[in-house]
C-alpha positions in Angstrom: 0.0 0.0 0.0 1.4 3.6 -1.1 1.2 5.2 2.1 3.2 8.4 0.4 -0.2 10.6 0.1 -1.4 9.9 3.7 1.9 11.2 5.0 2.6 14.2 2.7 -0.8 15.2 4.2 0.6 15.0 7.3 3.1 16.5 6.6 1.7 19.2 5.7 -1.2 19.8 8.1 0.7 18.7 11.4 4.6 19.8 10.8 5.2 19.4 14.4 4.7 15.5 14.2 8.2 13.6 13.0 6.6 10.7 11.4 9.9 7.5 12.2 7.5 5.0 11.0 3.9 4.5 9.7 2.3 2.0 8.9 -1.0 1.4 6.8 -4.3 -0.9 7.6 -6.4 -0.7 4.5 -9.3 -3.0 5.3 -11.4 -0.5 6.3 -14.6 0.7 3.4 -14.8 4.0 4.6 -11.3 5.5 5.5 -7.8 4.8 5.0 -5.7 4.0 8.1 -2.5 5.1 8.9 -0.5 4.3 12.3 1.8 6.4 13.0 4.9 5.6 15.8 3.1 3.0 17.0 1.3 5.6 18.8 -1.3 8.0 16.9 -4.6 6.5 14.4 -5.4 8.8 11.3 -8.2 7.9 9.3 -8.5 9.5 5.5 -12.1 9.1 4.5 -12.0 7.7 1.5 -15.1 10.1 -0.5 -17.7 12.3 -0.1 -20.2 10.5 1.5 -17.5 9.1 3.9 -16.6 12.4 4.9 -20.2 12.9 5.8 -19.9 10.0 7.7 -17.2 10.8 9.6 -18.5 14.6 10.5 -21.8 13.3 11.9 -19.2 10.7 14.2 -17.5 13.8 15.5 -20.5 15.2 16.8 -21.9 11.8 18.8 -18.8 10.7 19.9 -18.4 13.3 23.0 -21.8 11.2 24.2 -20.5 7.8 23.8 -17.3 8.9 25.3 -19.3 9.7 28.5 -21.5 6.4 28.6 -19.3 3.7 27.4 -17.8 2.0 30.1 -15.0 1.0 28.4 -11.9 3.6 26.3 -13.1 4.5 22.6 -11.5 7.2 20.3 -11.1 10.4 21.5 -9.9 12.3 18.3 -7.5 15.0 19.1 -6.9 15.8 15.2 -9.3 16.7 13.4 -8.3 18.6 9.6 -9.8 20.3 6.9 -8.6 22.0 3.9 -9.0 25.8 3.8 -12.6 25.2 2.3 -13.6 23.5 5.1 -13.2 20.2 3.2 -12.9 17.2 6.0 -9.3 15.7 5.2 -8.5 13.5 7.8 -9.3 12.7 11.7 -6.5 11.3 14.6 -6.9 10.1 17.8 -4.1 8.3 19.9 -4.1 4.8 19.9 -5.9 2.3 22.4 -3.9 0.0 23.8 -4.6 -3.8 23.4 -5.5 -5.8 20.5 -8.5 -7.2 18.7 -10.2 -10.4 19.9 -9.0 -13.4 18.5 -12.0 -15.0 15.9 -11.3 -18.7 18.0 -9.8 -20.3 21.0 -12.0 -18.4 23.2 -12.4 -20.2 26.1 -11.4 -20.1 29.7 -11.3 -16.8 32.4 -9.6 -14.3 30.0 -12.8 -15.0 27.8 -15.3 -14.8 30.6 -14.2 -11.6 31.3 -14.5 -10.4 27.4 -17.8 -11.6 27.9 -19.2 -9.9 31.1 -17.2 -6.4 29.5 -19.0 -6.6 26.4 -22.3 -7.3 28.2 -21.9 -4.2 30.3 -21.4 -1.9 27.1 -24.4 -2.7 25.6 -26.3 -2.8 28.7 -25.0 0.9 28.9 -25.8 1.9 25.1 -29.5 0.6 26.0 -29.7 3.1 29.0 -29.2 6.0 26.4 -32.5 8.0 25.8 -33.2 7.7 22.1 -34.2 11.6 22.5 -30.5 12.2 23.7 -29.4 9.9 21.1 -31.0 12.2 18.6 -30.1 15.3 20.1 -26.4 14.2 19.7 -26.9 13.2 16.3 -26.5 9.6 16.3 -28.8 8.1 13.0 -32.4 6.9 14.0 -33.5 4.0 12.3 -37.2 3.6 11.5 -39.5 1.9 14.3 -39.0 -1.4 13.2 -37.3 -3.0 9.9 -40.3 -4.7 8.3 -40.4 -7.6 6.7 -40.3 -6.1 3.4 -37.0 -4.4 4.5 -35.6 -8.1 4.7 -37.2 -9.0 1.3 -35.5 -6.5 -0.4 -32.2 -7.5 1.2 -33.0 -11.1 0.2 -33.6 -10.1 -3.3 -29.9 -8.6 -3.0 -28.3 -11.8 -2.0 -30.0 -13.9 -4.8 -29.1 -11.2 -7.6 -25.5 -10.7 -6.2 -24.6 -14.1 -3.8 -26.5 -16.8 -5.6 -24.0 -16.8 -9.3 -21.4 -17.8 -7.0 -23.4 -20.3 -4.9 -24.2 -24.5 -6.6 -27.6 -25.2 -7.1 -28.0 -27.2 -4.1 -26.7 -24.4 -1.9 -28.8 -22.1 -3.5 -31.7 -24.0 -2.3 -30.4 -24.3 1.4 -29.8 -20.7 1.0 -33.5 -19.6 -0.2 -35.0 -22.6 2.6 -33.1 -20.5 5.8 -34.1 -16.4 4.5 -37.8 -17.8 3.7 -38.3 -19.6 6.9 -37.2 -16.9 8.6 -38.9 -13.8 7.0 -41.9 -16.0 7.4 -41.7 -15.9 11.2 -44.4 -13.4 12.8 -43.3 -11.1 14.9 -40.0 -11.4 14.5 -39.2 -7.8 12.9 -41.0 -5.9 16.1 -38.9 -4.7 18.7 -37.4 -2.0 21.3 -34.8 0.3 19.8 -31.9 1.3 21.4 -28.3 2.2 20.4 -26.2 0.1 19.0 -22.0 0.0 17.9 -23.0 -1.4 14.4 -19.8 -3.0 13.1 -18.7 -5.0 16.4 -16.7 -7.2 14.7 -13.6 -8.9 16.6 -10.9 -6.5 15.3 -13.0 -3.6 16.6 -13.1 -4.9 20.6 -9.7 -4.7 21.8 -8.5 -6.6 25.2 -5.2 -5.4 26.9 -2.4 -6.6 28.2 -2.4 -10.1 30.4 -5.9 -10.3 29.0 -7.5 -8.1 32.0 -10.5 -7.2 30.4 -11.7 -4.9 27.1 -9.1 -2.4 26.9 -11.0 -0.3 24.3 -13.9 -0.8 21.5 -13.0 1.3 17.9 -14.8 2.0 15.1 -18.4 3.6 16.0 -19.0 5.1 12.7 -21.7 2.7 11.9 -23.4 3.5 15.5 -26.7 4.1 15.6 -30.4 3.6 17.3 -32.5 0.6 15.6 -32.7 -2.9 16.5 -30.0 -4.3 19.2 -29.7 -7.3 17.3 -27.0 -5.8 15.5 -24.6 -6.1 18.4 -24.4 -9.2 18.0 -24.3 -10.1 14.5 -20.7 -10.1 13.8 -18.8 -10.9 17.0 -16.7 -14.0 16.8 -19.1 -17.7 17.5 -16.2 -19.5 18.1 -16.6 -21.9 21.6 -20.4 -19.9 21.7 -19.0 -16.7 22.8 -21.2 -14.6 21.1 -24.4 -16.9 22.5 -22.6 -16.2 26.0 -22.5 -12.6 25.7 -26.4 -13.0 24.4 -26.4 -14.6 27.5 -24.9 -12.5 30.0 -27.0 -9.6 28.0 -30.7 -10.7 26.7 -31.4 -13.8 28.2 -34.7 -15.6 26.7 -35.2 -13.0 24.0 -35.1 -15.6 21.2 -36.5 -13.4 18.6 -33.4 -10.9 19.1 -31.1 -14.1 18.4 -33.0 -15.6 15.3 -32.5 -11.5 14.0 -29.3 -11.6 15.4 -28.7 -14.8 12.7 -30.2 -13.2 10.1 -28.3 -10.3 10.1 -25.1 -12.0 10.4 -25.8 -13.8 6.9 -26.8 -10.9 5.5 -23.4 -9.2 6.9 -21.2 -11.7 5.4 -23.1 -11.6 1.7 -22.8 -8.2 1.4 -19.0 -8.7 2.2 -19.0 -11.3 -0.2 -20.3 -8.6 -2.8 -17.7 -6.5 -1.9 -14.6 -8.4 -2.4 -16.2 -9.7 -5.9 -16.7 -6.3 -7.1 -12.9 -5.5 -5.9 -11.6 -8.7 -8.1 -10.3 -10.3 -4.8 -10.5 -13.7 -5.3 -9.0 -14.8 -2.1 -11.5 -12.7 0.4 -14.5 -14.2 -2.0 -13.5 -17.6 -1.4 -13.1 -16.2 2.6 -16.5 -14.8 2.7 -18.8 -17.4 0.9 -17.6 -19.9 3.1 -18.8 -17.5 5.7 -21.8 -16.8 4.6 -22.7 -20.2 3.4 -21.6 -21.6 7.5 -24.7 -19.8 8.5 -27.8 -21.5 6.9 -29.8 -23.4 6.5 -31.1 -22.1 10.0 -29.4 -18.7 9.9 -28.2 -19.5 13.3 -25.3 -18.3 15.3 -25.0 -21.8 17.2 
């Protein structure tokens, strides 16, 4: 990755910074990262409507600073050209790394667990009117079914050319089942982190605890589901934090399942339309682990 553009930026917005090393994580849709000495995060939105993104996460992220009981961002940097133009945000870095996607057993686990419980115990305390207020996206009351047919229709046009006819039919048995469930798509907002995948919950040194969570550009009020949907399944963790969180609330795991699928086609989409052969063959064996029941099990 040429990481020359990202730094003659910095260069030339921060001269006070000597930049000894930097090094460049470009996973992410939205922004290009750049680590710089091991200590600072600088994200480059990548276009328009990711700058837009990233302004309306400047203004929330004072709230979610005061009611997350664990560290997130605190951007320190934030740049624009002299037309106002966001150019690029920094925050010091978290200490800690992401979770690991297996292996998670035994007390270092339990206590990821019981963290990640209390944070969204905590996001489901905030007042959807202060939520608002602080400008953090509402979504409607509840996603209808229709909502989900639509998304369905999206994974047939886009997932199915890639998927044998056989899996195709497992595929269309799991989303119809499910859609056809009543009352499945009613439900309490709240807010929710919105891309909590394992890379984005960090746990620190000696495996204490959650050192930090990163990455709440996708936050947002709607269905709580969502928190779950991408964390790692791996020796049931994600059904343990369900556990420690929502126990009994079945209908927020089977949408919990069905958003996870959907999560990993429309990754699958992406890495097709980039011509990354690799992370397809990465992500349709994802998505296709997850049906016919579109559990998390």
């Amino acid at each position: 990755m040429d990481t020359r553009p990202y730094r003659a930026l910095l260069d030339r917005h921060l001269p006070g910074m000597t930049v000894r090393r930097a090094r460049a994580n470009d996973t992410g849709w939205g922004s290009f990262v750049l680590e710089v000495n091991g200590e600072w995060i600088f994200r480059f939105p990548r276009s328009a409507r990711d700058r837009r993104i990233t302004e309306r996460a400047l203004r929330f992220y004072p709230l979610l600073e005061r009611v997350v009981p664990v560290p997130i961002p605190h951007h320190e940097t934030v740049v624009r050209s002299r037309h106002g133009t966001l150019l690029f945000v920094g925050y010091r870095r978290l200490p800690g790394r992401g979770l690991p996607e297996s292996s998670l057993r035994g007390p270092a686990a339990t206590r990821w667990v019981e963290g990640l419980a209390g944070v969204l115990r905590a996001l489901e305390r905030v007042p959807i009117a202060v939520a608002r207020s602080s400008g953090i996206p509402i979504d409607p009351q509840e996603r209808s079914v229709r909502d989900w047919e639509e998304r369905y229709a999206v994974m047939r046009r886009e997932v199915w050319p890639l998927l044998d006819r056989e899996e195709r039919r497992r595929d269309a048995s799991g989303w119809e089942s499910t859609l056809a469930a009543r009352g499945l798509f009613r439900y309490r907002r709240a807010v929710g982190h919105g891309d909590l995948y394992a890379s984005h919950v960090l746990h620190g040194p000696g495996d204490t605890g959650i050192s930090g969570i990163l990455d709440w550009e996708d936050c947002r009020v709607g269905d709580p589901a969502g928190n779950l949907a991408v964390l790692p399944t791996s020796s049931g963790f994600v059904r343990r934090v369900f556990e420690h969180w929502r126990r009994g609330d079945n209908a927020l795991w089977t949408r919990a399942g069905l958003r996870r699928h959907y999560a990993f086609g429309t990754n699958l989409v992406h890495w097709r339309r980039q011509r990354r052969p690799e992370k397809v063959a990465e992500w349709r064996r994802r998505y296709l682990s997850t049906v016919p029941e579109l559990t998390l099990d």
